[in-house]
N, C-alpha and C positions, 0 to 999 in steps of 0.2 A: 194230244189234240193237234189237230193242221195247224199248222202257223201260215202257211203260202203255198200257194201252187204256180210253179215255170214255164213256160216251155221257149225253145230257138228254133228256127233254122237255118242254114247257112248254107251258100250255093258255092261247092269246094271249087268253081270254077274264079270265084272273088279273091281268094282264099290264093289259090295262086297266081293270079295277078299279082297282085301286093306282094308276094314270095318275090314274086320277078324283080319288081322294081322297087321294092326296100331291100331284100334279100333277110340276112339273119337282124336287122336292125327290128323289123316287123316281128319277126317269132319274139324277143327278146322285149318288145312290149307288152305282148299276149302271156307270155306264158312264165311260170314261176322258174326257178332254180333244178327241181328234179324234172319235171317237165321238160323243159327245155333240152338236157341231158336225154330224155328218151326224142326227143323229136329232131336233135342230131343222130342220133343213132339208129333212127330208121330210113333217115335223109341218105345216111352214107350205103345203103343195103341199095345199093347202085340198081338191082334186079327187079324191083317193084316198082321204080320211076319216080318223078318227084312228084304224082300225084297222091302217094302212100306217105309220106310224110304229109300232107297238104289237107291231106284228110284228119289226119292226127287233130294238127293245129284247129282242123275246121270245129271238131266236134270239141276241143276243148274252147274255143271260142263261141260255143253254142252254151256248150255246160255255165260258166260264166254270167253270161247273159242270162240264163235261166233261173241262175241261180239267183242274181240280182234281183227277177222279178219275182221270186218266192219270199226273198226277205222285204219284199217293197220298197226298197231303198232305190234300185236304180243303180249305173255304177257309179256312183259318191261315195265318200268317207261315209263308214269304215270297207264298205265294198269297191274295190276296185280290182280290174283284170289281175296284175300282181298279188292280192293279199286272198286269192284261192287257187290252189293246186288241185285239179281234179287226177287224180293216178289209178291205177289198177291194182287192184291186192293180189295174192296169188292164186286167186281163179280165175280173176279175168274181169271183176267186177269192178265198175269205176268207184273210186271213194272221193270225197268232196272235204280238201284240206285246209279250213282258213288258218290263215297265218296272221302276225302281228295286229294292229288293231281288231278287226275283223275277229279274230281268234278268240279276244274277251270280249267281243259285242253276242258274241254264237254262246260261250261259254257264260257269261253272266244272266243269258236268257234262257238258258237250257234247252239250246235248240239241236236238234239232229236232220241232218239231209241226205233223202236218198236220189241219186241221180240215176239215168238212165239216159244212154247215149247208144245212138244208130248212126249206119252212114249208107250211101250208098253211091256207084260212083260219080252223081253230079251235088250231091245234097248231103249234109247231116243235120242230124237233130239230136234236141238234149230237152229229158223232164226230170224236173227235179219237185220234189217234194221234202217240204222243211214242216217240221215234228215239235212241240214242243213238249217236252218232257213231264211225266204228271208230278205235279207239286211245285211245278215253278210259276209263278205268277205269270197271271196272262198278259204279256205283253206285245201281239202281235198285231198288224196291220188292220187296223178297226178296231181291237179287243175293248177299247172306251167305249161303243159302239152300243146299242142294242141290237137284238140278234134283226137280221133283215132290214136295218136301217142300209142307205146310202153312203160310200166314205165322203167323207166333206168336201173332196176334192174331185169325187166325180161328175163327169160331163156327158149329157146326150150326144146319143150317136145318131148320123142318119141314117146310119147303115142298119138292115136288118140281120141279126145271127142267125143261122136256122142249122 
């Protein structure tokens, strides 16, 4: 069953600003240990420009974000930038890695997350969709709920959706 639905977007032009003027301290906030590692190493592929690394960062700092809003948590304990690694497997597909706390808050709840990440060269984006597994107790964002009630903490909007 869905647990949550994400999505981000990020304008890669923000994206390197803050490259500029934190340099590697900013990547090194955003992004985990293997991450990191690829997004120097696209950094240094001198021929693509430091917009191709910049994209990198963007769309894992979308993934992230997204990801936060699918668990409903926000980025708070146990979600924060650090404790998910978004990576590629060997086709090309992002995977969505939590780590430490975060890693038994996913695992104790039997959740699974599929991500989905785009970019293009001023913007990316990331949708993720978090799964909870059959037979695990429903614990997700509302799940005390009845079906089509309100969360408790929702607010009108003035805005109309259409």
């Amino acid at each position: 069953m869905i647990y949550g639905i994400g999505t981000d977007v990020v304008q890669v032009e923000r994206i390197v600003d803050l490259l500029t003027r934190y340099g590697d301290r900013f990547a090194r906030r955003v992004l985990g240990p293997d991450e990191l590692a690829e997004f120097q190493r696209r950094r240094s592929r001198g021929g693509h420009g430091p917009a191709y690394s910049a994209r990198y960062l963007a769309k894992r700092f979308a993934a992230k974000e997204a990801y936060s809003k699918a668990l409903g948590l926000g980025l708070r304990g146990p979600m924060t930038l650090l404790s998910l690694q978004v990576l590629n497997n060997r086709r090309g597909q992002p995977v969505a890695l939590p780590r430490k706390a975060l890693a038994d808050y996913v695992r104790e709840r039997g959740l699974v997350a599929h991500v989905s990440l785009s970019d293009e060269i001023d913007s990316a984006v990331a949708f993720v969709i978090i799964e909870q597994q059959a037979g695990a107790a429903p614990t997700g964002p509302g799940s005390d709920r009845g079906a089509g009630e309100p969360a408790p903490d929702a607010r009108p909007t003035d805005r109309r959706e259409s």
